[in-house]
C-alpha positions as CSV (number, residue, x, y, z in Angstrom):
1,X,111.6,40.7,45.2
2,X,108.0,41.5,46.4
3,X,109.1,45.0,47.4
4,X,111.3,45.8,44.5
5,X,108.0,45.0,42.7
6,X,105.5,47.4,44.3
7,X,108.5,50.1,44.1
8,X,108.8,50.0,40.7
9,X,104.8,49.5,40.0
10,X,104.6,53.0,42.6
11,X,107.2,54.7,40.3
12,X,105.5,53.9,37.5
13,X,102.4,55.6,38.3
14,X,103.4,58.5,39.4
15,X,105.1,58.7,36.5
16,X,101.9,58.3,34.5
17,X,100.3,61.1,37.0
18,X,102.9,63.3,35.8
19,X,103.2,62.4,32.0
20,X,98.9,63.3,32.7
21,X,99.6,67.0,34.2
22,X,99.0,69.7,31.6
23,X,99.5,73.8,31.8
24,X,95.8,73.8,33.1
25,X,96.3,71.1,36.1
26,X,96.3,72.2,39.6
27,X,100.4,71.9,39.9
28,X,100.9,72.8,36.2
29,X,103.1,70.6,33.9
30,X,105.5,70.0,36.8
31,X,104.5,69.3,40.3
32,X,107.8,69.5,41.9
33,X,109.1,72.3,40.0
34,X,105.9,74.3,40.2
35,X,106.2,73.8,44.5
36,X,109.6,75.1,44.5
37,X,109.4,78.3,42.1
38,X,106.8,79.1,44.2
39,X,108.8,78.5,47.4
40,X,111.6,80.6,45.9
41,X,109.6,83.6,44.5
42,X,107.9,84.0,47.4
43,X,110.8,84.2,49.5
44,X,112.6,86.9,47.7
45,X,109.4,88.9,47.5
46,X,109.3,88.9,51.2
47,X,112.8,90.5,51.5
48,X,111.4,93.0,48.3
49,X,114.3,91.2,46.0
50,X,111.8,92.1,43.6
51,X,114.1,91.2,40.6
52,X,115.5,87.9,42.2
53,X,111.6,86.9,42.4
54,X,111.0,87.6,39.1
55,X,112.6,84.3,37.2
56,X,111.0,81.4,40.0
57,X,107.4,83.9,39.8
58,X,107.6,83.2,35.9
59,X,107.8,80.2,35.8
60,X,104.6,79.1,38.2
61,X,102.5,81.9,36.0
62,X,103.1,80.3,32.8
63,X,103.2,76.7,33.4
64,X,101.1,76.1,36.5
65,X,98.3,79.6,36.0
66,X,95.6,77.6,38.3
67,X,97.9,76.8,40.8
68,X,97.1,79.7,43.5
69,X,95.7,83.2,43.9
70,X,99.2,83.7,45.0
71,X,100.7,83.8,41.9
72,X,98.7,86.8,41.0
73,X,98.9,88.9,43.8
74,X,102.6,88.2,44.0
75,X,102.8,89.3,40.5
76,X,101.6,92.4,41.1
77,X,103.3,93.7,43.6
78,X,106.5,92.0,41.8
79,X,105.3,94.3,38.7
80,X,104.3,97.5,40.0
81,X,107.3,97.6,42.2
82,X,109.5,97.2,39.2
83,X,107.4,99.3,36.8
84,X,108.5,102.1,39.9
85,X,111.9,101.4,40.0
86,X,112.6,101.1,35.9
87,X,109.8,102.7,34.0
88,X,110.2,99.7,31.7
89,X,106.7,99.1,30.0
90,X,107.7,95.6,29.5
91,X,106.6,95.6,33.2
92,X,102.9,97.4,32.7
93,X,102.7,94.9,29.4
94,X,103.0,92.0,31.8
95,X,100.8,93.7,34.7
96,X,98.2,93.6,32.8
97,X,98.7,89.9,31.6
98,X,98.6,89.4,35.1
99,X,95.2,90.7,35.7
100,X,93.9,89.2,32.6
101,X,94.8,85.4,33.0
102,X,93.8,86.0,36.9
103,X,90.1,86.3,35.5
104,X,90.1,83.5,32.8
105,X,91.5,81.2,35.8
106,X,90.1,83.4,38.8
107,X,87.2,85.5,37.6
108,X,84.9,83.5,39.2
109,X,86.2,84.1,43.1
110,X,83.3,85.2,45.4
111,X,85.1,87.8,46.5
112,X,87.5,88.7,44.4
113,X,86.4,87.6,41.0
114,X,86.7,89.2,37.3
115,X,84.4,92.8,38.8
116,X,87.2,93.3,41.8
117,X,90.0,92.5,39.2
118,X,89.4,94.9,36.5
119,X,89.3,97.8,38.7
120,X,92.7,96.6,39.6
121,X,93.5,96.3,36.5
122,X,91.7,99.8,35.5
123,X,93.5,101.7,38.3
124,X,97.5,100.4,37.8
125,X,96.6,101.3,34.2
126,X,95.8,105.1,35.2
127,X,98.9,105.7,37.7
128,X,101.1,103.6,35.5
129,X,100.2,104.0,31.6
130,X,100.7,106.4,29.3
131,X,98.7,109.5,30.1
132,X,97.3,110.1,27.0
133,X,93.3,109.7,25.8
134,X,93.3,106.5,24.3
135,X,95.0,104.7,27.3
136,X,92.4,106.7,29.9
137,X,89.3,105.1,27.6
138,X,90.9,102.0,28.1
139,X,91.5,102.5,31.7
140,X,87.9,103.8,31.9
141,X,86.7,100.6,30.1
142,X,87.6,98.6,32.2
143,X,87.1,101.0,35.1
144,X,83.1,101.2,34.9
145,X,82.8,97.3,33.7
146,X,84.1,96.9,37.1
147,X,81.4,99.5,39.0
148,X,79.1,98.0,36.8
149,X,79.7,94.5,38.2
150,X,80.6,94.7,41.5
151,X,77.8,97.4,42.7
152,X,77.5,98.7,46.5
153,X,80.5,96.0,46.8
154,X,82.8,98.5,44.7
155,X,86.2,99.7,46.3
156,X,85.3,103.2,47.5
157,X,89.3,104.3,45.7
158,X,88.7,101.9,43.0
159,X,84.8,104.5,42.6
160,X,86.9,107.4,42.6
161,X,89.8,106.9,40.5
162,X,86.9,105.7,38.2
163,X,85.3,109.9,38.1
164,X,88.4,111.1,38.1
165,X,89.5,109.5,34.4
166,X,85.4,110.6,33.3
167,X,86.5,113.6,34.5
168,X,90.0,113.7,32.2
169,X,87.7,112.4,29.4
170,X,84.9,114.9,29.7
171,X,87.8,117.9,29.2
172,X,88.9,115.9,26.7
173,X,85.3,116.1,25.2
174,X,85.5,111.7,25.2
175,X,82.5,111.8,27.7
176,X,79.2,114.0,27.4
177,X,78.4,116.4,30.1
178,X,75.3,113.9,30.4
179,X,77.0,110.2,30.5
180,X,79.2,112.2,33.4
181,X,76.6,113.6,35.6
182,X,74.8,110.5,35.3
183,X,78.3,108.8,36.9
184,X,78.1,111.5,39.3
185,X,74.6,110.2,40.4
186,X,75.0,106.4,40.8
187,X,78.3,107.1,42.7
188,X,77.0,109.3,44.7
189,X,74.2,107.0,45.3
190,X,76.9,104.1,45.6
191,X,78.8,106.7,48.7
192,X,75.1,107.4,50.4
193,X,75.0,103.6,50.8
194,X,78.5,103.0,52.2
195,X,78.2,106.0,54.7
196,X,75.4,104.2,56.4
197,X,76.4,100.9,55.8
198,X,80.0,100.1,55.9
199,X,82.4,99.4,58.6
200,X,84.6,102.0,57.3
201,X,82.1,105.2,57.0
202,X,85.4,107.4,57.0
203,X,86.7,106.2,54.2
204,X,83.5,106.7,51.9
205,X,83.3,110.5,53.6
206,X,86.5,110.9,51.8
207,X,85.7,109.9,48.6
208,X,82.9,111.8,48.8
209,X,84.4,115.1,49.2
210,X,86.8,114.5,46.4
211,X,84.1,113.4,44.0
212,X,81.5,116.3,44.9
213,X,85.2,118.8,45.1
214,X,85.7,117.8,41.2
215,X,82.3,117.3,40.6
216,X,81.0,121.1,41.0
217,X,84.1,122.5,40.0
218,X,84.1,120.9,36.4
219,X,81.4,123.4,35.2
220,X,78.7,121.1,33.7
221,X,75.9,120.9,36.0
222,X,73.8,124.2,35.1
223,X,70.4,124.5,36.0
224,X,69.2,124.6,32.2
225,X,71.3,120.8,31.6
226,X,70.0,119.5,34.9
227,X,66.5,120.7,34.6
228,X,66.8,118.2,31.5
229,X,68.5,115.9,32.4
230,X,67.0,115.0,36.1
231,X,63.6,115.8,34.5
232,X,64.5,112.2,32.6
233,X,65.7,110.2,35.3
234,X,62.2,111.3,37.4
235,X,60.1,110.2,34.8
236,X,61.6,107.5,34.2
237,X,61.5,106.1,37.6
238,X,59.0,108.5,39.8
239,X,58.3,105.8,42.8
240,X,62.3,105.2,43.4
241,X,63.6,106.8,46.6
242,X,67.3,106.6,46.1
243,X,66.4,108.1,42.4
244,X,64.5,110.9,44.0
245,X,67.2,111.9,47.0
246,X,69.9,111.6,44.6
247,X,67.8,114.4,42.4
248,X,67.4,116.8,44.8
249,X,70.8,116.4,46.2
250,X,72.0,117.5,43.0
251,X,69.4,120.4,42.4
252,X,69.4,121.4,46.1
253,X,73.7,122.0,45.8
254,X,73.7,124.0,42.5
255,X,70.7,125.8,44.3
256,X,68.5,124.9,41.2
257,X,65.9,125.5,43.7
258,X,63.3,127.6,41.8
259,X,62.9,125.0,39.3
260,X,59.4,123.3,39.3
261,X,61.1,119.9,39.5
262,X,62.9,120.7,42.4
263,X,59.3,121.3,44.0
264,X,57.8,118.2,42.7
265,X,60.4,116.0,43.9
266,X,61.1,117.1,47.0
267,X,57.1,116.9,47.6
268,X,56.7,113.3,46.2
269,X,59.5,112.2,48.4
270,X,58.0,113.9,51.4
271,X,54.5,112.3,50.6
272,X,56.4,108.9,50.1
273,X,59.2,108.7,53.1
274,X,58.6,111.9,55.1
275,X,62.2,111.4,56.9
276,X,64.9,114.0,57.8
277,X,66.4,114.5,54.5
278,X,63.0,115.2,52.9
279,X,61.9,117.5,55.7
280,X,65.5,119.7,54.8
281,X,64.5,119.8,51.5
282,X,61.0,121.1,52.0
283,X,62.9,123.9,54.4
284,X,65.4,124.8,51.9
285,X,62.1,125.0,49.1
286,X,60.7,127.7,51.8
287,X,63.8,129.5,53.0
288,X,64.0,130.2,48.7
289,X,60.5,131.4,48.6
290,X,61.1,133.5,52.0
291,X,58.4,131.1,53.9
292,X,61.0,131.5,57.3
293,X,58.2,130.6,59.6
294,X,57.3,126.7,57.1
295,X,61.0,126.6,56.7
296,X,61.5,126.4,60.9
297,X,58.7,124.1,61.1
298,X,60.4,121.5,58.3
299,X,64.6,122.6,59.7
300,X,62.9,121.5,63.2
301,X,61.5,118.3,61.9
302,X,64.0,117.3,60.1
303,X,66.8,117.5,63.2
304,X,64.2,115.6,65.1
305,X,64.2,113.1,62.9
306,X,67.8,112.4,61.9
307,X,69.4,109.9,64.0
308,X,72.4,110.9,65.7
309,X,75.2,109.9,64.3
310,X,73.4,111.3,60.9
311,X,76.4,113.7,59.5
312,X,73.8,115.5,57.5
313,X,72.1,116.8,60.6
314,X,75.2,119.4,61.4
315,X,74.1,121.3,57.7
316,X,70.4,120.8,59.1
317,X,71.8,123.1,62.3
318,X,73.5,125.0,60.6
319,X,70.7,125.9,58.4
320,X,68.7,126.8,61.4
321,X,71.3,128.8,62.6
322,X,71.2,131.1,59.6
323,X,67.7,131.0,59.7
324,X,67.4,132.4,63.6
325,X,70.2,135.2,62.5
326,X,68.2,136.3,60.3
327,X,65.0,136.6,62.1
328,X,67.7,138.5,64.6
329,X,67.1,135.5,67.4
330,X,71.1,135.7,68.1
331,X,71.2,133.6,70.7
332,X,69.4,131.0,69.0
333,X,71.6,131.2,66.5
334,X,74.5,130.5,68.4
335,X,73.0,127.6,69.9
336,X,72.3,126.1,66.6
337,X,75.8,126.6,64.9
338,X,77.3,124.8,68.5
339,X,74.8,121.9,67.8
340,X,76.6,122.0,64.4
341,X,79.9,121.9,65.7
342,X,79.4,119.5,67.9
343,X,78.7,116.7,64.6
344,X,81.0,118.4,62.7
345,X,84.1,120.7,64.6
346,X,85.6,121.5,60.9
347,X,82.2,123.1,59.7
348,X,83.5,126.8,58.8
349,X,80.4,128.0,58.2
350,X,78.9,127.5,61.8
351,X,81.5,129.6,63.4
352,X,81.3,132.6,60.9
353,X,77.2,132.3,61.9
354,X,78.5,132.8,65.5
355,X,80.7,136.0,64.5
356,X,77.9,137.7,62.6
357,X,75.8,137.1,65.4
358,X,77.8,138.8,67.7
359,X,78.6,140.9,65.6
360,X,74.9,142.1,64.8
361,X,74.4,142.4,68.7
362,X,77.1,144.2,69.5
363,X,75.4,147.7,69.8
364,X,72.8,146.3,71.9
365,X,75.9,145.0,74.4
366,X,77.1,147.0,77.4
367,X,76.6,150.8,78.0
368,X,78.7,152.5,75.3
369,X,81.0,152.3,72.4
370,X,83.6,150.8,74.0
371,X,81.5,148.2,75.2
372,X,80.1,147.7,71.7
373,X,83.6,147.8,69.6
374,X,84.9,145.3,73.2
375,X,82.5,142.8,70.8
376,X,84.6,142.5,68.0
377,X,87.5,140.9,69.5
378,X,85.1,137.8,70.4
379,X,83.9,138.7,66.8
380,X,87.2,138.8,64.5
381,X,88.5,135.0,67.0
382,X,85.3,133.4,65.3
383,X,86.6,134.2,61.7
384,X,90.1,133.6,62.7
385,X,88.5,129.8,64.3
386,X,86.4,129.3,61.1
387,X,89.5,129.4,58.9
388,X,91.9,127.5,61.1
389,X,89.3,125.2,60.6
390,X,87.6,125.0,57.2
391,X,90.2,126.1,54.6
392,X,87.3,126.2,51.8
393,X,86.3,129.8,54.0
394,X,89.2,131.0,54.5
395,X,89.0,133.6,51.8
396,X,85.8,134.7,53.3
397,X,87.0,134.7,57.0
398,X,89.6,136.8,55.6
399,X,87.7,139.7,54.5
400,X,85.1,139.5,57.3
401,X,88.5,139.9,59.7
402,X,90.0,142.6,57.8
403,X,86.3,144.9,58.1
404,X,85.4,144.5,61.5
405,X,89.3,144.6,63.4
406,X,88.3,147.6,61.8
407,X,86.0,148.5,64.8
408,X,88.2,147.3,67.6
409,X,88.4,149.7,70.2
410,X,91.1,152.4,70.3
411,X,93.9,152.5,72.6
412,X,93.2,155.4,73.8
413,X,89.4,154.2,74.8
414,X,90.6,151.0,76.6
415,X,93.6,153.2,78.7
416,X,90.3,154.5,80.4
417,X,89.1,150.9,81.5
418,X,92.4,150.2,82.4
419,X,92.9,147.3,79.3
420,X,96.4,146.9,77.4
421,X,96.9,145.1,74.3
422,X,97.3,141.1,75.1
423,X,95.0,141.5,78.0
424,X,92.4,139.0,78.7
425,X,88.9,140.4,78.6
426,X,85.5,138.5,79.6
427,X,82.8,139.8,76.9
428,X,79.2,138.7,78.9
429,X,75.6,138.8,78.3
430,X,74.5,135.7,76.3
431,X,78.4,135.7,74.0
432,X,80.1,134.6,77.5
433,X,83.4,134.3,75.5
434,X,86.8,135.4,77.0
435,X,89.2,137.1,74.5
436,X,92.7,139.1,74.1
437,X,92.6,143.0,73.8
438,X,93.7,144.6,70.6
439,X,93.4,147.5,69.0
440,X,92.7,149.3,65.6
């Protein structure tokens, strides 16, 4: 009798527990119920039985929402998956539901609160909306609420899906030419940061290129709108390094370099942090004005100064390179454009330095013509290299091949030295390269 009382009094109060449980408990309205939906839908989303899922997964989001960060991720990939297999908008409708009840029970997550989930919920509204304006400024909306928010802790893809819809906004004149090189800055100060600070350095290089691809072919940063524009941000906040680097990046690419702000900034960051990057920019100032002798004296500083792993330091090479061609130092030249190469193999650039150069010694090479026209076979491989390379030359590297296999030897000429077309031919003196005969 005792135990038949205690059994009922236990029944009893879990009964109470559960007549207590509302939408907002832990296990929802039903603690059993909410356990084994979640059980099931989790199960069929394992095998991808995305639509099997879809009835257990609906019931824990709508009557036990606080129940787990589960719920939510499942959801997603329960949504996207069947957004790409229907094209049903039901699906995006509920998406986003998904992303929006995640932050009023979720949003505050340390590491994955309301910033992390609206560029979620920005980016699966770009590849999956509607493509027209009004669904990109919403996209966008919640896009840079998200950048805004989250900060250096940003998803590098999350940053770039972000320009890319200022970008379809700006052509779709939704976004000034100023609000979007303004973007341009903070994410390309938001890149700088990850490339020196995150695990994952290659990732950020990527985004970079893409952004800085779109962002100087889009057409809006002039010197006339950037002389404004950055004038602005350096007033506005002179003593700020990452403010001043991120200026003269800017000015220093569209080669706004004979602007007077150019000169002040790069000389205020120089007298404030005197590193590597200001040393370049003071070379690139000179190089402009024709100062070649200051502009070796900052190129050398700064590639003393940049640590090694410092990507920036193959353009400081390269730049030294160009610089020795064209005080006719070839060799030094060379050995610049190598140092390049050897931080960079994909720099384009460095090997077209190397063809010129042999290419501008070549009558001071052997004792006749054929020994001069010998020099454009090692010439014509570095243009030939320099494409295989860098595609971004290749229209260049085309033209330089097409003038000087121009002034290959002739057949005739290398019958004498005893050469046939294919042979293998050592070309010496400081250019030490070892190339295939062929003939014009």
């Amino acid at each position: 009798m005792k135990k038949f009382l205690v059994l009922v009094f236990g029944m009893s109060l879990i009964g109470g527990m559960a007549k207590a449980q509302t939408v907002d408990s832990k296990y929802g309205l039903d603690s059993a119920q909410t356990i084994i939906n979640a059980s099931v839908y989790s199960e069929f989303v394992k095998q991808k039985n995305y639509k099997e899922a879809l009835p257990a997964w609906r019931y824990v989001f709508f009557n036990a929402p606080k129940f787990q960060k589960k719920t939510y991720a499942s959801g997603e990939e329960i949504m996207t998956n069947l957004l790409k297999q229907t094209q049903n908008p039901a699906y995006l409708d509920t998406l986003m539901m998904i992303y929006d009840q995640r932050i009023k029970y979720f949003g505050d997550d340390p590491n994955n609160g309301e910033g992390w989930i609206l560029g979620r919920k920005g980016g699966r509204l770009v590849s999956f909306g509607p493509k027209d304006v009004n669904t990109k400024k919403e996209a966008y909306g919640y896009l840079i609420k998200s950048f805004e928010m989250e900060g250096r802790k940003s998803d590098p893809l999350t940053v770039q899906i972000l320009f890319y819809t200022a970008g379809d906004l700006l052509k779709a004149e939704q976004l000034t030419r100023d609000e979007y090189i303004n973007l341009y800055m903070d994410i390309s100060q938001f890149v700088e940061y990850g490339l020196k600070n995150s695990k994952k350095p290659e990732m950020f290089g990527e985004v970079k290129g893409n952004i800085d691809g779109l962002f100087f072919s889009s057409g809006v940063a002039d010197c006339e709108t950037l002389d404004r524009l950055l004038t602005e941000k350096y007033n506005a906040n002179a003593d700020d390094l990452d403010n001043l680097k991120s200026i003269i990046r800017l000015l220093r690419r569209n080669e706004c370099l004979d602007l007077p702000l150019y000169t002040t900034v790069v000389e205020k960051l120089y007298e404030k942090d005197p590193n590597s990057d200001a040393a370049y920019s003071l070379a690139v100032m000179f190089i402009k004005r024709q100062d070649f002798d200051k502009a070796e004296t900052y190129l050398s500083e700064a590639i003393s100064k940049a640590e090694p792993d410092d990507e920036n330091k193959a353009d400081y090479y390269l730049r030294m390179a160009q610089l020795k061609a064209g005080k006719k130092q070839y060799a030094a030249a060379k050995t610049n454009a190598l140092e390049a190469l050897k931080i960079n193999r994909n720099l384009g650039n460095a090997y077209i330095v190397i063809g010129k150069a042999y290419a501008a010694y070549a009558q001071s090479y052997g004792e006749d013509a054929y020994d001069h026209s010998s020099v454009m076979w090692a010439v014509v491989d570095k243009f030939v290299k320099a494409k295989q390379v860098d595609p971004s030359v290749a229209e260049q590297a085309d033209k330089l091949i097409a003038e000087y296999s121009q002034h290959f030897p002739s057949k005739e000429d290398a019958f004498f030295r005893s050469v046939n077309a294919g042979s293998e031919v050592k070309i010496g003196d400081w250019i030490n390269e070892t190339t295939v005969a062929r003939f014009k």
